[in-house]
C-alpha positions in Angstrom: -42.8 -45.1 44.1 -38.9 -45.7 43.9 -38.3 -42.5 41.2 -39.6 -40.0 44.6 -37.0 -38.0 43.2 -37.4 -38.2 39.2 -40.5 -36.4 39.3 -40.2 -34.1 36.8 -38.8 -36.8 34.7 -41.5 -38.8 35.2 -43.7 -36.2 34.7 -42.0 -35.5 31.2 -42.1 -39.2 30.2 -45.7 -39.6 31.1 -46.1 -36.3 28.1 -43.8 -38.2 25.7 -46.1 -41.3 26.2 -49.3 -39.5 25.7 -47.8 -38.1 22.3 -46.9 -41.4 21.4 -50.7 -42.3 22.4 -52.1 -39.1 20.6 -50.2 -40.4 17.5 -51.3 -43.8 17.0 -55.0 -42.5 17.1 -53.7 -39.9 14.6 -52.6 -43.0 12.3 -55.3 -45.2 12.8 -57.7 -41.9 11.8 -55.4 -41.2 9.2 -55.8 -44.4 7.4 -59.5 -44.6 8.0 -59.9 -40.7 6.1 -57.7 -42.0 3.0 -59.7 -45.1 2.3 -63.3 -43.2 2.7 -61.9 -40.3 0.6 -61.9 -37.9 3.3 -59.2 -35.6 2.1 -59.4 -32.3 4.4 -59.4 -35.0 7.5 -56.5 -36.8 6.1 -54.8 -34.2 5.5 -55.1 -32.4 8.8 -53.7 -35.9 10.3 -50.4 -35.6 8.1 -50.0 -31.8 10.1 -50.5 -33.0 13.2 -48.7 -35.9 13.0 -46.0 -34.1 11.8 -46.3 -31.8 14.6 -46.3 -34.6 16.9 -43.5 -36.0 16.0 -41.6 -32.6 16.5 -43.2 -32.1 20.1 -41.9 -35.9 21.1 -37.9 -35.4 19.5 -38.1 -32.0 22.2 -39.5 -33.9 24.7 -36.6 -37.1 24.4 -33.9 -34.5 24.5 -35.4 -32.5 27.2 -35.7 -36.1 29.3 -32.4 -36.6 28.2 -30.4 -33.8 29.8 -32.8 -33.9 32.7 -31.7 -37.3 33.7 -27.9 -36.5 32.8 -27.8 -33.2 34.4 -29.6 -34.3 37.9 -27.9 -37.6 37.6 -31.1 -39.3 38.1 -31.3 -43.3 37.9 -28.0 -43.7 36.5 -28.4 -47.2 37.0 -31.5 -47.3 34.9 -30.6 -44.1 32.4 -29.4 -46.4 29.6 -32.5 -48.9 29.3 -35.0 -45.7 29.8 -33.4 -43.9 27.2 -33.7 -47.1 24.7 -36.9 -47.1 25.3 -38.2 -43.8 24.8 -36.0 -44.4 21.4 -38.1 -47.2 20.6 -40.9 -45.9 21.4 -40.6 -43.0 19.2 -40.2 -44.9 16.4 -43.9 -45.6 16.9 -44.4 -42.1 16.0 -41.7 -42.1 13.2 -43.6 -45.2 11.9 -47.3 -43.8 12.2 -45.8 -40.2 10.0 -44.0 -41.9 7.2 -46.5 -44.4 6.7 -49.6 -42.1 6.4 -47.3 -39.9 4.2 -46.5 -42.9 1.7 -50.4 -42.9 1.5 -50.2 -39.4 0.3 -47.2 -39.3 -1.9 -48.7 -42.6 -3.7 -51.7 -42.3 -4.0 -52.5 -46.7 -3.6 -56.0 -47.6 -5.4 -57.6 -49.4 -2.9 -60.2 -51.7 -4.1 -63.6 -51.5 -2.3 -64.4 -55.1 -1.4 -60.2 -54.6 0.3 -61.8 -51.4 2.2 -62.6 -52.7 5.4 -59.8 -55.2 5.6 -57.6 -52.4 5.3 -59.7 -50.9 8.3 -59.8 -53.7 10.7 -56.0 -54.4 9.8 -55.2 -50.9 11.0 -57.1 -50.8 14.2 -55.3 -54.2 15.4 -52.0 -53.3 14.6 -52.1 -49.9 15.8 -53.9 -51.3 19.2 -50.7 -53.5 19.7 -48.9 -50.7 19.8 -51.4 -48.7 22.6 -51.0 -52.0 24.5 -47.6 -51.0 25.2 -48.3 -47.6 27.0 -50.0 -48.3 29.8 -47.1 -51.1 30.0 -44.5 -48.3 29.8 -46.3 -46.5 32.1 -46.4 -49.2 34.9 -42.8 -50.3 34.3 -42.6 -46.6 36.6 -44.5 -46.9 39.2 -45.6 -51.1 39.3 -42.9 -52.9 37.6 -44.4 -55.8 38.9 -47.3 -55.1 36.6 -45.7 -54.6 33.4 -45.8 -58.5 32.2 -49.3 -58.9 33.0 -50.0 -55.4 30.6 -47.4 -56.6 27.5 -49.7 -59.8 26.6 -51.9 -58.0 25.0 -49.2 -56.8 22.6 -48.6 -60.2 21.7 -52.0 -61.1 21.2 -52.4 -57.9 18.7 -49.3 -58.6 17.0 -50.4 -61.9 16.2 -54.0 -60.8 15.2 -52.4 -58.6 12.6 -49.8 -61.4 11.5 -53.0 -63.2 10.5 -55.1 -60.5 9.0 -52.0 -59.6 7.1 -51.9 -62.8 5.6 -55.8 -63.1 4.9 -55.5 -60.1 2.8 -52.4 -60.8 0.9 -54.4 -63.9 -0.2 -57.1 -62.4 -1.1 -54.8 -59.8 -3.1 -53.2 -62.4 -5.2 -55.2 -65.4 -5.3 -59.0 -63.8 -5.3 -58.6 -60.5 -7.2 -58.2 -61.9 -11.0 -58.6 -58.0 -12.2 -56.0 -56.6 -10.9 -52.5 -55.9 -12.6 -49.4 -57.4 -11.0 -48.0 -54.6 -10.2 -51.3 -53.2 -8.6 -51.2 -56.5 -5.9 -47.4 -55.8 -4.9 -48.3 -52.1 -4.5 -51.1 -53.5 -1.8 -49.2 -56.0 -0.5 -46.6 -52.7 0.1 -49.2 -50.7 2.3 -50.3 -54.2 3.8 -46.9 -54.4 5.4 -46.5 -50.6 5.8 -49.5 -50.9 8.8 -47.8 -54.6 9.4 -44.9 -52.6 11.2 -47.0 -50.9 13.7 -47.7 -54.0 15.5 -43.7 -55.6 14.9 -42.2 -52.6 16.6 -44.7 -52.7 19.3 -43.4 -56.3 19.8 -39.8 -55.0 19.7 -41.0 -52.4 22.5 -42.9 -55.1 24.4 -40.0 -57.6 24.8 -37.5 -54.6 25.5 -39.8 -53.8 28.5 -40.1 -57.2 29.6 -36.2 -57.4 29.9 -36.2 -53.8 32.0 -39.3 -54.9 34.3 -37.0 -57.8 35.4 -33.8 -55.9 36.0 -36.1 -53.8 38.0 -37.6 -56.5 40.6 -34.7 -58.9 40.7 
């Protein structure tokens, strides 16, 4: 491994990756309690997301001075440090977004229920497609283009889900007010985000991969 050296960083940035991981699922179960009504579960996501989110801001700064007070990989400090930024917006994402689901309240329709579902579980699986990725780019950098495609092939699977629903929103469901369909179209593109900041994450890591072999 070239970072022989950086092991406690590593070792720090593997924990800030499986926080990352732990809040996606949090999300993704988050969603999936709101839209079968299951309040004490969705609730008890918020917390822990919440709690997640604090747990991966100490773990960035503690990374942070680790690699600035060792002087490790000052060559690569910059573009790792990015990274973990971006990837932390992942988590930032997953808490605001299940919070707008609490502090609104969106009526979601049942026959919109499990498009709403499925939507979720793609988007947020583009953005656990970049882990493992991240995770490679530190020990196989080699690897990390062969691991990112799937990103893409989420992010493009949620694109077109997206779409299919907002259809359905406007064009199929005669019943509902006006402002009722931009409110869904609102949480349609909340979840949307997952899967465009995974993108963001995926092409920033495609960039470092190739610093890192060339």
């Amino acid at each position: 491994m070239l970072f022989k050296k950086a092991n406690k960083s590593i070792e720090l940035i593997d924990k800030f990756l499986n926080c990352v991981d732990q809040s996606l699922l949090l999300f993704k179960e988050g969603v999936k309690n709101y839209l079968y009504n299951n309040t004490e579960n969705f609730n008890n996501d918020i917390l822990q997301l919440a709690n997640n989110e604090i747990e991966s801001d100490k773990l960035r700064r503690e990374i942070e001075q680790t690699l600035y007070v060792q002087s490790l990989m000052p060559q690569l400090r910059g573009d790792i440090m990015r990274l973990l930024e971006e990837m932390d917006n992942l988590i930032d994402q997953s808490k605001k977004n299940l919070f707008q689901f609490e502090v609104e309240t969106p009526l979601i329709p049942a026959e919109l229920i499990q498009d709403f579902v499925r939507l979720t579980q793609i988007s947020v699986s583009a953005a656990e497609s970049v882990i493992p990725a991240a995770k490679s780019y530190f020990t196989e950098p080699i690897n990390v283009n062969e691991k990112i495609h799937r990103v893409y092939f989420y992010e493009k699977e949620t694109d077109l889900l997206a779409d299919i629903i907002r259809r359905k929103i406007f064009r199929e469901m005669k019943d509902l007010r006006l402002s009722e369909k931009f409110h869904l179209r609102y949480f349609t593109l909340h979840i949307e985000n997952i899967s465009d900041t995974a993108e963001k994450v995926a092409d920033l890591l495609s960039i470092m991969a190739i610093k890192r072999i060339v």
